[in-house]
N, C-alpha and C positions, 0 to 999 in steps of 0.2 A: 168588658174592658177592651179598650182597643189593643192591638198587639204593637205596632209601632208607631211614632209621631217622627216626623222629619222638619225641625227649622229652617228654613231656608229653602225655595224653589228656584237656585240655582242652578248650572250644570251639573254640580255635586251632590245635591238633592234630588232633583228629577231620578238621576241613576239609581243612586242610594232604593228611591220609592218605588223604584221598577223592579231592581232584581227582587226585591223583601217581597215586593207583591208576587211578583211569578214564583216565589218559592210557597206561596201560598198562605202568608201573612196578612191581616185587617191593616193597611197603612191611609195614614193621612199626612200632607205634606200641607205645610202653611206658609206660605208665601206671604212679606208687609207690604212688596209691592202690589199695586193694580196690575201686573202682567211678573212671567214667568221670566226668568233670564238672569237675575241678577245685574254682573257686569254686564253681560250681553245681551243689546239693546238693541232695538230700533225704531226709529222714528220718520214717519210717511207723512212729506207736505208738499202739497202743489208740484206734484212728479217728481219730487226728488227723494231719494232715500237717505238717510243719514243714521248712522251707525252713531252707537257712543262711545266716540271716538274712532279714530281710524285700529280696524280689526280685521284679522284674517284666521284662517285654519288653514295647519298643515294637513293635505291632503294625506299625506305618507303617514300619519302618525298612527300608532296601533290601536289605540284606545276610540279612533275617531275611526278606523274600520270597523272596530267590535262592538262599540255604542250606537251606530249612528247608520242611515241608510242614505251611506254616501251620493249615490245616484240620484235620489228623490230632493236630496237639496240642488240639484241642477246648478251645479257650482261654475263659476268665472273665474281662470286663471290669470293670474299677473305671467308673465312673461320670465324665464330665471334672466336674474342678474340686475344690472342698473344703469341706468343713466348718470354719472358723477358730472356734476353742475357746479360750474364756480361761475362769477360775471366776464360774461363774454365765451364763455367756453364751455361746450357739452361733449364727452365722448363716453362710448357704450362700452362695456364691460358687461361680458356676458359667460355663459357655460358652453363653448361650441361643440363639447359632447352629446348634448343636448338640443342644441338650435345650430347647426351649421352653418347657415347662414352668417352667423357673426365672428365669424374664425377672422377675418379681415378684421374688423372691426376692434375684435380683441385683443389679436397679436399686436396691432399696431397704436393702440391704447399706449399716451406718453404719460398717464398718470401712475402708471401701474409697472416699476420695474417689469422685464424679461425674465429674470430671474425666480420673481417670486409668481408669475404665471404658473412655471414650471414645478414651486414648490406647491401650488392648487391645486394640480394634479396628483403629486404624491400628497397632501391630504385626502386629496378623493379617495385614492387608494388605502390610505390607514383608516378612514372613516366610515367606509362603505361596508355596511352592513352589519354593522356595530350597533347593538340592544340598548336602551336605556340602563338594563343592570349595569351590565359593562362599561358603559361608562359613567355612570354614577358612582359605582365604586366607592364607599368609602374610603377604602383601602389606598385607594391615589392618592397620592400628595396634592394637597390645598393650591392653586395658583390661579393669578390672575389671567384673563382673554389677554392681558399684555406679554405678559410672561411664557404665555402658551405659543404667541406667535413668534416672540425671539427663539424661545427654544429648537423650534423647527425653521429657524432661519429668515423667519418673512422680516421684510425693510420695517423700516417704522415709515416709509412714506404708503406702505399698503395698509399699515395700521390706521393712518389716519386719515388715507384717502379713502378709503372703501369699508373696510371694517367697520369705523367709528360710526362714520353716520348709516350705516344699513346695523349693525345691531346695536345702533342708538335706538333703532325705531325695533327691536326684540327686548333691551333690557331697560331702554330706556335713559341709560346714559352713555354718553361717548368716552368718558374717561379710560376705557377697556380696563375698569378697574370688576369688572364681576366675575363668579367665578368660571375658570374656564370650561366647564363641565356643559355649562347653558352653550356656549359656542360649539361646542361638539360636536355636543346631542343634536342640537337645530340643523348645522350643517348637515349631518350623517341625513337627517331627512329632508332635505330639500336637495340630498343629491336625487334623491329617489321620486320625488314626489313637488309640488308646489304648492305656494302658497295663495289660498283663494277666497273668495268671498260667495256666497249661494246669490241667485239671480235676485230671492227675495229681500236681501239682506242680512245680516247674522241673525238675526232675531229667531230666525227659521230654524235654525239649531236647536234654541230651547224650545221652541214650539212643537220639535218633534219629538226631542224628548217627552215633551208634556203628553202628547200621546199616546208615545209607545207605554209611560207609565198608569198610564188610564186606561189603556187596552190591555193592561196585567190587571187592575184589578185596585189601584190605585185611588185615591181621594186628593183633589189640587187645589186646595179653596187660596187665593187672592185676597190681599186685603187685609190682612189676618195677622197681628202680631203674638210670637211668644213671648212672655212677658220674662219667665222664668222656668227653670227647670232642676225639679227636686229629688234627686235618685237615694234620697234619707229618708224619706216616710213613705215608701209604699203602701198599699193599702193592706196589707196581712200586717205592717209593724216590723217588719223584717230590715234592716238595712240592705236596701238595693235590689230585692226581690225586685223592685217593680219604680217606674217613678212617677211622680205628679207634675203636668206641664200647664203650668198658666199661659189662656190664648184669649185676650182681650178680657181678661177679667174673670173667665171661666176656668175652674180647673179637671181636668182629661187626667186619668190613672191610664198609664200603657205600659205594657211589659217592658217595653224600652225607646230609647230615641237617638235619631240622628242630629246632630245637629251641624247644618249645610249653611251657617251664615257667614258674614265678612269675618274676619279673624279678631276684629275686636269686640263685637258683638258675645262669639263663642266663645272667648275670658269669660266676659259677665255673666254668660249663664252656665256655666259650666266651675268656672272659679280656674283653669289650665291656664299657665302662660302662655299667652301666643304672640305675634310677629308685630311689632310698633313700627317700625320704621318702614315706608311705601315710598313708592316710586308715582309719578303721578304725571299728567301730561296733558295738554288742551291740541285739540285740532279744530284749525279754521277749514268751516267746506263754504267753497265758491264756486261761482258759474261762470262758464265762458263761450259766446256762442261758436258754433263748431266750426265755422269758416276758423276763427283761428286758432289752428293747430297746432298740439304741441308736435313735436319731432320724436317723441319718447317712445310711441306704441303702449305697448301694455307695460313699460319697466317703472319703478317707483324711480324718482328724480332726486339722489342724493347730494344732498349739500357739500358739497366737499370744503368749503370755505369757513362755514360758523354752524351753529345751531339755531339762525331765527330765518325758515325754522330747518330743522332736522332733514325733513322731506318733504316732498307734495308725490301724491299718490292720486295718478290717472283713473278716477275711480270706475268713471263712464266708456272710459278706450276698453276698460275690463269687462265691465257688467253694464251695458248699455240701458240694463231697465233701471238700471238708479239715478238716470236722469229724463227729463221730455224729448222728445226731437227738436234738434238743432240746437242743444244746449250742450257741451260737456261740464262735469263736474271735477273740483280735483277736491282734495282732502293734505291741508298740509298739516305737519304736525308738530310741536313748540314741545321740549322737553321739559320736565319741573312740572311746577305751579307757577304760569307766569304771571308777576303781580300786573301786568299791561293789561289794560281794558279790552272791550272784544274788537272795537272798530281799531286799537292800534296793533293787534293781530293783524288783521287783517291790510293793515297797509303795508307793512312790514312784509306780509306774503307778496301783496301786488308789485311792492319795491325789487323783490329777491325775482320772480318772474323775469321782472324788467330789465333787471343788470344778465340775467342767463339769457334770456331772448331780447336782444338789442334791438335787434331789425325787427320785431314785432311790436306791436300796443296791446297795451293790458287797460285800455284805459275801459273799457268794458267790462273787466271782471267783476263778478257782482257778491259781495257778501250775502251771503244766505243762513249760515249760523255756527257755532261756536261750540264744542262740545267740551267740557273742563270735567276729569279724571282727577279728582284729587288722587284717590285711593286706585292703582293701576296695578298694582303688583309688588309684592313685598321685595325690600334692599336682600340683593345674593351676593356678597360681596365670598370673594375664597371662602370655604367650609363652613356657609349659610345652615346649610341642612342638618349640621350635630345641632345646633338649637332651635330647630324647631319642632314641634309636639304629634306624638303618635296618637294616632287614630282612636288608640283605647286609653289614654290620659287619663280622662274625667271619671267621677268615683261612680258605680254600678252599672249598668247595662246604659249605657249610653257611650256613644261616640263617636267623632271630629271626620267632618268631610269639607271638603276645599284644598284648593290646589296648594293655601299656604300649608299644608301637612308635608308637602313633596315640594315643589316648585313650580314659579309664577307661568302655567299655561293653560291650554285647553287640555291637553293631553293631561296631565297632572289634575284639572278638575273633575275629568271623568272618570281617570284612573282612580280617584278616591273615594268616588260613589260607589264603585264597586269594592271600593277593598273596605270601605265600613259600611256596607252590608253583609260581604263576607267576616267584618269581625263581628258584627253584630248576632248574626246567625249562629257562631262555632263559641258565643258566651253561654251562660247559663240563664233560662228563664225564658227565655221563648220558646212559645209552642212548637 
């Protein structure tokens, strides 16, 4: 009998499959996809890299130092801060505790009261070095990212000059209707650390997981659908001793199982409520030959005007292997599900270019392709997390790994590998 099965070869699967295996467990993980990653994709054509969807990892995050061989992804930073773009007008906002250089630049930023510069700082100050327990806190009182910034005094022209569309592009909507807990937390780590992409692409992330879980001891078959998973008839007759997992028609007895799938997927097999409502997002990536330049460096180019689209993200000014020579790449990003076809994305990018750089021609930019996220991340609207489901939910030795267990990130996907392995292990019935 095998000792564990894992659903899903996601980020929250791979981990799940590594620590089980290093504690000296028989595991197999089964992946429906032809490649490991889940969300986290990548796709290589004609020198260009393209992510599914525009994605990054914070480098500061704890879970991405304690999973992950930060080094060996050979990572690309973005630059802190942004370029806010409306038609006809680009000025930079930035961290000049961190880049000095932009101290000019910043102070004199006419999008961004003086005032609430100064109140950035004292976030810095209350946010710096502040844990995820701590501030996830149940215990806090429920509030919106809107509510969070009147409370500490910020304008509402900072809210919706800078806020809105930079963590348009972390929650995925502008409304600053989520909860403020997500703004926090991110903030607290990007004072510390930045937000990056690996030279190969994100895909290199799960690929390395894929390893490290195969170099414990691990099994990663591809390809491979669970059809069902039975924690009622183990093979003694016992309710939950053990459970039966259909995988393409075959059925596997294992002591127990993880299961690492999308959130609506792990309902069906599991029978748990889990999270319906998703946030979801399309990014147009185009090319533009490198004579013409944007102005931005490495900072993502926030919309400060509307949402079509949200941002364009200098993807090749960061990671130059994700484009050829002489080509730069950008990656803009459209919030929702937008019902507009992909070529009218993409005018829409070329148009929003055109009104921020006047005195340049975009008559050159080239569509190259289209990445549509239905499914991006579950809605966190204030006090998301009392409904949704723990890790040991589902009835017998089984259970729930993915970030929708915690919240919508990478740090949150890894963290859950590890903590349903750790519940898996301290249940009863495994070796």
């Amino acid at each position: 009998m095998t000792d564990v099965i894992v659903a899903g070869g996601g980020l929250a699967g791979l981990v799940a499959a590594r620590h089980l295996a290093e504690d000296g467990l028989d595991v197999t993980a089964f992946e429906a996809d032809s490649s490991v990653g889940g969300r986290v994709h990548t796709h290589k054509d004609d020198g260009f890299t393209y992510d599914r969807g525009f994605q990054v990892v914070f480098d500061s995050y704890p879970a991405v130092k304690r999973e992950l061989d930060v080094d060996a992804l050979d990572l690309r930073r973005f630059a802190p801060g942004a370029t806010l773009a409306r038609p006809g007008e680009r000025s930079v906002i930035a961290d000049p505790l961190r880049d000095p250089r932009t101290v000019t630049q910043t102070l004199f930023n006419r999008e961004i009261p003086f005032g609430d510069k100064l109140r950035v700082l004292k976030l810095r100050q209350e946010l710096a070095g502040r844990d995820e327990g701590d501030i996830f806190d149940p215990t806090r009182p429920d509030r919106t990212i809107e509510a969070a910034l009147a409370d500490r005094g910020f304008s509402q022209a900072f809210g919706e000059r800078f806020v809105a569309p930079f963590y348009g592009g972390i929650t995925l909507d502008r409304t600053l209707s989520m909860d403020a807990r997500i703004f926090e937390y991110t903030f607290a780590r990007l004072i510390e650390g930045s937000a990056a992409v690996p030279a190969d692409g994100m895909a290199a992330i799960p690929k390395q997981l894929a390893r490290r879980a195969r170099d414990a001891g691990a099994r990663i078959e591809t390809g491979v659908t669970v059809e069902s998973i039975d924690a009622d008839a183990g093979e003694t007759g016992e309710t939950g001793d053990s459970v039966r997992v259909t995988v393409d028609g075959e059925t596997i007895t294992a002591a127990g199982a993880v299961v690492a799938t999308d959130p609506g997927t792990a309902g069906e097999l599991t029978g748990v409520e889990t999270p319906t409502e998703y946030r979801g997002c399309a990014t147009v990536y185009a090319s533009l030959p490198s004579e013409t330049q944007l102005d931005t460096g490495k900072r993502l180019l926030l919309n400060v005007a509307d949402d079509r689209p949200n941002q364009v993200a200098p993807m090749s000014a960061v990671a130059p292997e994700y484009a050829p020579d002489g080509q730069q790449f950008l990656a803009a990003t459209f919030l929702g599900v937008p019902a507009a076809d992909d070529e009218t994305l993409f005018e829409e990018t070329r148009d929003t270019l055109s009104q921020w750089y006047p005195e340049r021609s975009f008559a050159a930019l080239e569509h190259r392709r289209t990445e549509r996220v239905p499914f991006a991340q579950i809605d966190q609207p204030p006090g998301f997390q009392s409904g949704l489901p723990d890790p040991d939910d589902p009835d017998g030795p089984v259970v729930l790994a993915g970030d929708y267990t915690r919240w919508s990130s990478i740090q949150s996907a890894l963290q859950s590998g590890r903590i349903a392995a750790e519940t898996l292990l301290d249940g009863p019935g495994l070796p």
